[in-house]
N, C-alpha and C positions, 0 to 999 in steps of 0.2 A: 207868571208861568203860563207858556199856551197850553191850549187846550191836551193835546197829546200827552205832554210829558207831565200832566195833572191829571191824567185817567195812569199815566206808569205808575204816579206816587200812590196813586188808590188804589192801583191791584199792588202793591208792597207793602200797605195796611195791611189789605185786606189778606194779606200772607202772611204778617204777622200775626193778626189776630187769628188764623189757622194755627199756625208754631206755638202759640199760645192754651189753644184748644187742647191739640194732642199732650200736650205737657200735666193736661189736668190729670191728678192722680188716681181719680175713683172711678173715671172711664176706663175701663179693663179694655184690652185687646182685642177681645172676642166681640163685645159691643160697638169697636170703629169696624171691626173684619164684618159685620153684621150689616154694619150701617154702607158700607162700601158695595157686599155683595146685595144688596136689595134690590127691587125688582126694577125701580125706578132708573138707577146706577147701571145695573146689567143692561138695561134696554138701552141706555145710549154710550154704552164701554168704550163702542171703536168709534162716534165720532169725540168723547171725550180725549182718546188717544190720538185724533187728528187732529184736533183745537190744540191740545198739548204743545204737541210740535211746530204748531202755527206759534202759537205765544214764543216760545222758545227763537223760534227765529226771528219776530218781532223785536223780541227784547235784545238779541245779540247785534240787530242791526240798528237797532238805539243807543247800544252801550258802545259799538263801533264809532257811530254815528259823534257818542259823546268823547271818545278819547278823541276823535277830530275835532271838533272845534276844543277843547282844550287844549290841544297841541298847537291850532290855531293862534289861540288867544295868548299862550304863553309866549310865543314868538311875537305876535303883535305888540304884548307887555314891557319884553325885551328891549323892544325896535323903537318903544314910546323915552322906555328910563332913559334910552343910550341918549335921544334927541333931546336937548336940554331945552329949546326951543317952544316944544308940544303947548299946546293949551292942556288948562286941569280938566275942563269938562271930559277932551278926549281922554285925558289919563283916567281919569272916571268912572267911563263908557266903558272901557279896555277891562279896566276891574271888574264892575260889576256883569262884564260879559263873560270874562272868566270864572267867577265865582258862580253864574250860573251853568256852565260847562261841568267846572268841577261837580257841584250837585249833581244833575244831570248824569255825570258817569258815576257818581257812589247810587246815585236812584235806580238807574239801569244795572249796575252793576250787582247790589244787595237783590232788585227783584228776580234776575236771571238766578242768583244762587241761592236764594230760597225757593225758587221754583223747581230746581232741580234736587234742593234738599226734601222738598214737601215730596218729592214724585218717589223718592228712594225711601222718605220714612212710610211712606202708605205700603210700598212695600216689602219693610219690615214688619210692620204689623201685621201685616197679613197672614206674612208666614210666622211670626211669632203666634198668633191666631190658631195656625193650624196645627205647630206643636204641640200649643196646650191640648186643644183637642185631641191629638193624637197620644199625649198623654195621660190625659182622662182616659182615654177608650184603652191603653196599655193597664192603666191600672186598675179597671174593673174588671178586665180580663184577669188579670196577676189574682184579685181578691175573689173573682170566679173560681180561679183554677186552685188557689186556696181553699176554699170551702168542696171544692167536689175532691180535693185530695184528702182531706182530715173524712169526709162522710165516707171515703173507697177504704181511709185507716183505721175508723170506727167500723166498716162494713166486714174488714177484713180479721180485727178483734174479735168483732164478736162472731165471727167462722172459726176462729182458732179458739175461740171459749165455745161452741157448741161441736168441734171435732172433742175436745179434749171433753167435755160431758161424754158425746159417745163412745170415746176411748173407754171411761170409767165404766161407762154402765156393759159395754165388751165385757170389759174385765172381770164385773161384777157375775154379771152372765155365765164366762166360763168357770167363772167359781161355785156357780148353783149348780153346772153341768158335771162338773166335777164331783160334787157334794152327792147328786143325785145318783153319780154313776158308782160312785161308792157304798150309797144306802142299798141300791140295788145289789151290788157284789155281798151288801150285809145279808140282807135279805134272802138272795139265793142259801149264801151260807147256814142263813139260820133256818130256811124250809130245808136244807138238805141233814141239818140236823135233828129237826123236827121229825122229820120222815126217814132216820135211823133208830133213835128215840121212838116211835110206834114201832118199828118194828121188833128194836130192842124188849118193849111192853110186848107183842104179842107173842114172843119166842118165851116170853116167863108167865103170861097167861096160860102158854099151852105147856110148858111145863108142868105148874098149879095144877091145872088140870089131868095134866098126865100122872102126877101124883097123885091128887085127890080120890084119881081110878081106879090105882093100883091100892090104896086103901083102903079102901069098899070091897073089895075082891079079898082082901084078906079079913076084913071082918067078917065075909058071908063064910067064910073056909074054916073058920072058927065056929 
């Protein structure tokens, strides 16, 4: 294998052994989205996205490159069976020239599509990444607004349990004003009785007396 097309089979490892990575199951999302936006990654984002594009056209002019000589070789394979003639070495050569064609387009071909699968799962993760968090941040909001809703219905109880105290002790209240304004109305009552009652007593005092008077005037007459 030249050298070339032994550095394509090495980045198609080395693309499997990525496809392999993200597949691990206890690496969570937020951990590759983490690992992705890090300061290192960030600093070189846009030539990583020109290298990108550069491989991608590399590899499509490879995998072009390889369905020509296998169209090559298969015609040449053709032109050898038809010739009954041919030496075996050539028949050979023709094969193994073929068979390396055909490698060469599944090499180029697998690399170019998991390059392109790798670029579209990074960014699935990503934004699978930023649901979660946005999930997370929905739900502590929701369990926020939870907890200051039950403390506004707890706040709001016990306002309607100290309106309805105040209501009773109102209540209670105008029933003392009531009580009082009655004892009062007793009390006038009973000083206006009180104060008919003396005068009733002084009107038979002065009576008594006016008897007792008239009395004495007739025991002096005797």
């Amino acid at each position: 294998m030249s050298l070339h097309w032994s550095l394509i089979a090495g980045f198609l490892y080395l693309e499997i052994a990525v496809m392999f990575l993200f597949l691990i199951p206890f690496i969570s999302n937020k951990r590759w989205s983490q690992l992705f936006k890090s300061r290192f990654l960030k600093a070189v984002e846009n030539q990583l996205v020109y290298y990108f594009y550069i491989v991608v056209a590399i590899l499509v002019l490879f995998f072009l490159d390889a369905i020509r000589e296998m169209n090559k070789y298969s015609e040449n394979q053709l032109h050898t069976e038809a010739s009954h003639g041919t030496h075996l070495d050539t028949q050979m050569q023709t094969h193994m020239r073929l068979f390396r064609s055909q490698r060469n387009f599944y090499i180029s071909g697998f690399a170019l599509f998991l390059c392109l699968v790798i670029k579209r799962l990074v960014s699935l993760i990503t934004s699978s990444a930023i649901i979660e968090v946005e999930r997370e941040a929905a739900l502590k909001q929701a369990v926020s607004a939870s907890r200051a809703a039950e403390s506004l219905m707890q706040e709001d109880k016990g306002t309607s349990d100290l309106e309805k105290k105040l209501e009773d002790k109102e209540a209670e209240l105008q029933t003392a004003l009531a009580d009082v304004t009655s004892m009062k109305a007793q009390s006038l009552s009973l000083t206006k009785e009180y104060d008919r009652l003396m005068e009733e007593k002084d009107k038979v005092e002065l009576r008594l007396r006016v008897l007792d008077t008239g009395a004495d005037g007739d025991k002096k007459d005797d």
